[in-house]
C-alpha positions as CSV (number, residue, x, y, z in Angstrom):
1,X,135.3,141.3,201.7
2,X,134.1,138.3,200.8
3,X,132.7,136.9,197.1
4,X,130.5,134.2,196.7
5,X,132.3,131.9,194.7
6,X,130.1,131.7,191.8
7,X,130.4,135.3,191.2
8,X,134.1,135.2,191.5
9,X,134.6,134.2,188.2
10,X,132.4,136.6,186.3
11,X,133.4,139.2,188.4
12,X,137.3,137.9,187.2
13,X,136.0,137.7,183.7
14,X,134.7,141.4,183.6
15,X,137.3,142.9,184.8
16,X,139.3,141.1,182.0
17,X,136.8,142.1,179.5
18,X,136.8,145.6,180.7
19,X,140.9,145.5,180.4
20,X,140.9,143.8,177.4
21,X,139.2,146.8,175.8
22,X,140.7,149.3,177.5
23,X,144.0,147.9,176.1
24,X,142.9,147.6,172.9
25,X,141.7,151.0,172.6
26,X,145.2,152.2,174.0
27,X,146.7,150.3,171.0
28,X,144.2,151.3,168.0
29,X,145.2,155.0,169.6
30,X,149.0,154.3,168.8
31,X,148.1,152.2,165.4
32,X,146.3,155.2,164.5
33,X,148.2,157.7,165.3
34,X,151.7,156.0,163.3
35,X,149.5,156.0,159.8
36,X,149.1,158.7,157.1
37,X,146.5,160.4,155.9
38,X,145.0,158.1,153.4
39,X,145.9,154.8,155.4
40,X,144.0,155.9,158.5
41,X,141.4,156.9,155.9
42,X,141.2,153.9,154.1
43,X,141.4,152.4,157.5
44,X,138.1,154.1,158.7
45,X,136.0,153.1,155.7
46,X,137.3,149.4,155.7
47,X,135.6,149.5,159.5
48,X,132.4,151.3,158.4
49,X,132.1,148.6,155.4
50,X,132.1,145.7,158.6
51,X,130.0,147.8,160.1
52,X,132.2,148.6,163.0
53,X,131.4,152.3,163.5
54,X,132.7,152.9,166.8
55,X,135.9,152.1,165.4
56,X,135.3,154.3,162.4
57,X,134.4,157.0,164.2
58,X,137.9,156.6,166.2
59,X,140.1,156.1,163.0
60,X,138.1,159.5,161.4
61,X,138.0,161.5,164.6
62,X,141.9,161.0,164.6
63,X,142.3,161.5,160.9
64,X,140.3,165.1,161.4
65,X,142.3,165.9,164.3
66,X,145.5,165.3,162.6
67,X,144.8,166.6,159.0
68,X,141.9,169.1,159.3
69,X,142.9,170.9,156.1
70,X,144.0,167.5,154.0
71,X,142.3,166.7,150.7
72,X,140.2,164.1,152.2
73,X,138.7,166.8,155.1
74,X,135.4,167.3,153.8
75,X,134.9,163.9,153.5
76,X,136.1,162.7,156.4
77,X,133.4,165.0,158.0
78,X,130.9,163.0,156.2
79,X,132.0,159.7,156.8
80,X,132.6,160.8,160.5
81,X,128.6,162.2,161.0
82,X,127.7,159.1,159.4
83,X,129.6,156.8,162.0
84,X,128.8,158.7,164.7
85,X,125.5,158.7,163.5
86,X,125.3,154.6,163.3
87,X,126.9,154.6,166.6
88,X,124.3,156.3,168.1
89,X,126.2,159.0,169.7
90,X,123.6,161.7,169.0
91,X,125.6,164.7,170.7
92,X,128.9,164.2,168.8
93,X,127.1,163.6,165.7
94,X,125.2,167.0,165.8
95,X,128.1,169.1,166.8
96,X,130.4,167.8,164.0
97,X,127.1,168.4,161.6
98,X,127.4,172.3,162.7
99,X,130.8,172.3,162.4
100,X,130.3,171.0,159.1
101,X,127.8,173.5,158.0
102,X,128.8,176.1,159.4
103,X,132.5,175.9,157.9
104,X,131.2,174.9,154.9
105,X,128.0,176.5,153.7
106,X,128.2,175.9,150.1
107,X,129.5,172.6,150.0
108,X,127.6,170.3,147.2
109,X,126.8,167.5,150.4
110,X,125.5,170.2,152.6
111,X,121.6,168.9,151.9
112,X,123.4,165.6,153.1
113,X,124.3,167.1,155.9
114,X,120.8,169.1,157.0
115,X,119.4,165.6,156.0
116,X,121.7,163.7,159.0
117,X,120.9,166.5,161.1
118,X,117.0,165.7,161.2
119,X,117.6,161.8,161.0
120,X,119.9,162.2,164.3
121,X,117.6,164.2,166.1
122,X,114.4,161.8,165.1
123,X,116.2,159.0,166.5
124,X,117.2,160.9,169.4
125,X,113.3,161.2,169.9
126,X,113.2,157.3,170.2
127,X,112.9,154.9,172.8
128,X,113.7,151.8,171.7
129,X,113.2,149.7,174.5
130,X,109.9,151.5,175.2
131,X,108.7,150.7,171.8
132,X,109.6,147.0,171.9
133,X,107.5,146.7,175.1
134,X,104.6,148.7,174.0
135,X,105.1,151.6,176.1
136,X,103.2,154.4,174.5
137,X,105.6,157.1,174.1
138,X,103.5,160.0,172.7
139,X,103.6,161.7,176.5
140,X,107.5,162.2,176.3
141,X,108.7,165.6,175.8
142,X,108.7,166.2,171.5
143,X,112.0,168.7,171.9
144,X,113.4,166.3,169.4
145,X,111.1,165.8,167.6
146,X,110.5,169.4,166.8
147,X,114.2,169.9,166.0
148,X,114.2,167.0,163.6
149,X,110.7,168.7,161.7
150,X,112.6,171.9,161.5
151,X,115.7,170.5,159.9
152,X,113.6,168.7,157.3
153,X,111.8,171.7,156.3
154,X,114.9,173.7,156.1
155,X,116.4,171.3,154.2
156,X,113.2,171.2,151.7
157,X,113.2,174.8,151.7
158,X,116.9,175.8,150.8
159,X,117.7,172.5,149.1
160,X,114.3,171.3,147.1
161,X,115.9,169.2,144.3
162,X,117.7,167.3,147.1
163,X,117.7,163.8,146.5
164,X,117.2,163.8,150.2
165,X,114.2,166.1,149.7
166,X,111.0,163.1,149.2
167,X,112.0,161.2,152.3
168,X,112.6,164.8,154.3
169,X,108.7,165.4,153.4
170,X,107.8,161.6,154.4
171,X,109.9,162.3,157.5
172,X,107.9,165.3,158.5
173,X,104.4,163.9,158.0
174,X,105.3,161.2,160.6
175,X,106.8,163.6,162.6
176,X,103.6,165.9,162.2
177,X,101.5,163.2,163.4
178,X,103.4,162.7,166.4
179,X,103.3,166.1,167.9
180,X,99.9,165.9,167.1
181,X,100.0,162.5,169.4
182,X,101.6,163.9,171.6
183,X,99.2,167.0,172.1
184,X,96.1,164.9,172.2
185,X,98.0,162.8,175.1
186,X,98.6,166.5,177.4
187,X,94.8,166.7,176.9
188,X,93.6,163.9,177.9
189,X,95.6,164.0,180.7
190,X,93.9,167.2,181.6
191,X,90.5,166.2,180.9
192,X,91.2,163.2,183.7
193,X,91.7,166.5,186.3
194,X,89.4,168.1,185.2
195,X,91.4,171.2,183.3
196,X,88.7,171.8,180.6
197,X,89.8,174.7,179.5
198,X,93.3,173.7,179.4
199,X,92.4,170.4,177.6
200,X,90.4,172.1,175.2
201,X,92.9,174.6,174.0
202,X,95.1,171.8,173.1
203,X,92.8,170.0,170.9
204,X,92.4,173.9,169.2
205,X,96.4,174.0,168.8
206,X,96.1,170.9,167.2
207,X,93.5,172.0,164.3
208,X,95.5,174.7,163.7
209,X,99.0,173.6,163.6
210,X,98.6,170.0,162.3
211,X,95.3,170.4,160.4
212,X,96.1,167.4,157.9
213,X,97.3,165.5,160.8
214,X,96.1,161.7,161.6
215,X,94.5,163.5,165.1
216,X,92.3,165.9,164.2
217,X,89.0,163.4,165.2
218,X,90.3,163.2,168.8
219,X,90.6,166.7,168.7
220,X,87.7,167.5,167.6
221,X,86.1,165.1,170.0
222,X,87.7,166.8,173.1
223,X,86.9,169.9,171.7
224,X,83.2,169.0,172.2
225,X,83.2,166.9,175.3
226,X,85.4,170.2,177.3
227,X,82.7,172.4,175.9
228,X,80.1,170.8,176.5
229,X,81.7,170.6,180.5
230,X,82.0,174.3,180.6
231,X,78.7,174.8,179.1
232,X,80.2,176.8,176.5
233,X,77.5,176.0,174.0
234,X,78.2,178.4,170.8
235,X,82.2,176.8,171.0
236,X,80.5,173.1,171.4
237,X,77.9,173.6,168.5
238,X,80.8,174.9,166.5
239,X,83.4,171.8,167.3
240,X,80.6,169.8,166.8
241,X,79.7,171.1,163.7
242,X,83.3,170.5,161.9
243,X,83.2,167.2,163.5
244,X,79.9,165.9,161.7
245,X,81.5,167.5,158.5
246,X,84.7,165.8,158.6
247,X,83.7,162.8,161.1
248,X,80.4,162.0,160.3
249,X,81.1,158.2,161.6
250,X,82.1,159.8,164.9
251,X,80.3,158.2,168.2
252,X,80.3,161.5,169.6
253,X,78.0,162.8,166.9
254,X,74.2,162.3,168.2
């Protein structure tokens, strides 16, 4: 096989790169695994203070692995969601959340660890690279987003004087208005095949599950335009009613 011989040396340079790391990781495995409890430990948060998380997250994982019923257990949990977390490995960080829940119920962090539980699964929900391009992103599928709104309002429910608790609630009003979003984007996308009906139920779910949500107008507003398509006339006097209530400014209202 033949390489063009400008590619040869960044194809050489790669695969140095790539054995570089892989060497490397081979000898932080060893490193790690010759250190006690509280070196590896101390180890782990001297890389989460650089900011090297992956590398945190190794020296923890190891540390939980090797001393799961050690003094510094339930903190290494922590510290391992966290890096995890920061890392942006989003299934490892919910699995050792449960675990960390679910063996420790009525541990004083546990509203920390609800609290991670919701952030992870809002970030999960983003698309970085979509939003720096301007991609609307209100169309994707809100699983995660839905997930992270139910683990803030557990937390606010179980946990209320949780430190955590204020940002939960700012958490879930953005979340709120996203689902919303994303509801008003399915009907609209109706409306252009013509799926009146269909459309119009969704702008209904929206007034009654995210009634203090930034999207109500639009709802509204396909409320009355599917209506007035089906000649539904007592539904479209209705919607149009709320709307000059709430929206008198509305260019739908006549």
């Amino acid at each position: 096989m033949k390489i063009n011989r400008c590619i040869a040396p960044l194809l050489i340079s790669v695969l140095l790169t790539v054995t570089g790391c892989s060497s490397s990781s081979k000898e932080d495995q060893v490193m790690n695994a010759n250190l006690g409890a509280q070196a590896l430990y101390d180890k782990a948060r001297q890389s989460m203070a650089n900011g090297n998380f992956a590398a945190a997250a190794a020296s923890l994982s190891a540390l939980d692995s090797r001393f799961p019923f050690g003094p510094l257990s339930h903190q290494v949990q922590l510290d391992l969601v966290y890096s995890y977390y920061k890392s942006g490995k989003v299934d490892q960080t919910l699995a050792t959340i449960d675990r960390f829940i679910r063996l420790n119920p009525n541990h004083a962090d546990v509203d920390y660890a609800f609290y991670m539980r919701g952030l992870t699964n809002m970030e999960a929900d983003n698309n970085l690279f979509q939003e720096l391009v301007g991609i609307d992103t209100t169309d994707r599928d809100p699983s995660k987003s839905k997930q992270a709104f139910d683990d803030f309002r557990r937390l606010i429910q179980q946990y209320p004087d949780s430190k955590y608790a204020a940002d939960a609630r700012q958490r879930m009003v953005f979340i709120k208005n996203r689902l919303a979003s994303y509801e008003i984007s399915i009907a609209r996308f109706y409306m252009r095949r013509e799926a009146f009906i269909a459309a119009a139920n969704r702008g209904r779910y929206v007034l009654e599950y995210y009634p203090d949500s930034d999207q109500v107008q639009q709802a509204l507003e396909i409320m009355v335009s599917c209506y007035e398509q089906l000649e539904l006339t007592e539904l479209r006097d209705n919607a149009m009613k709320t709307l000059k209530l709430n929206f008198p400014d509305s260019e739908f209202i006549s």
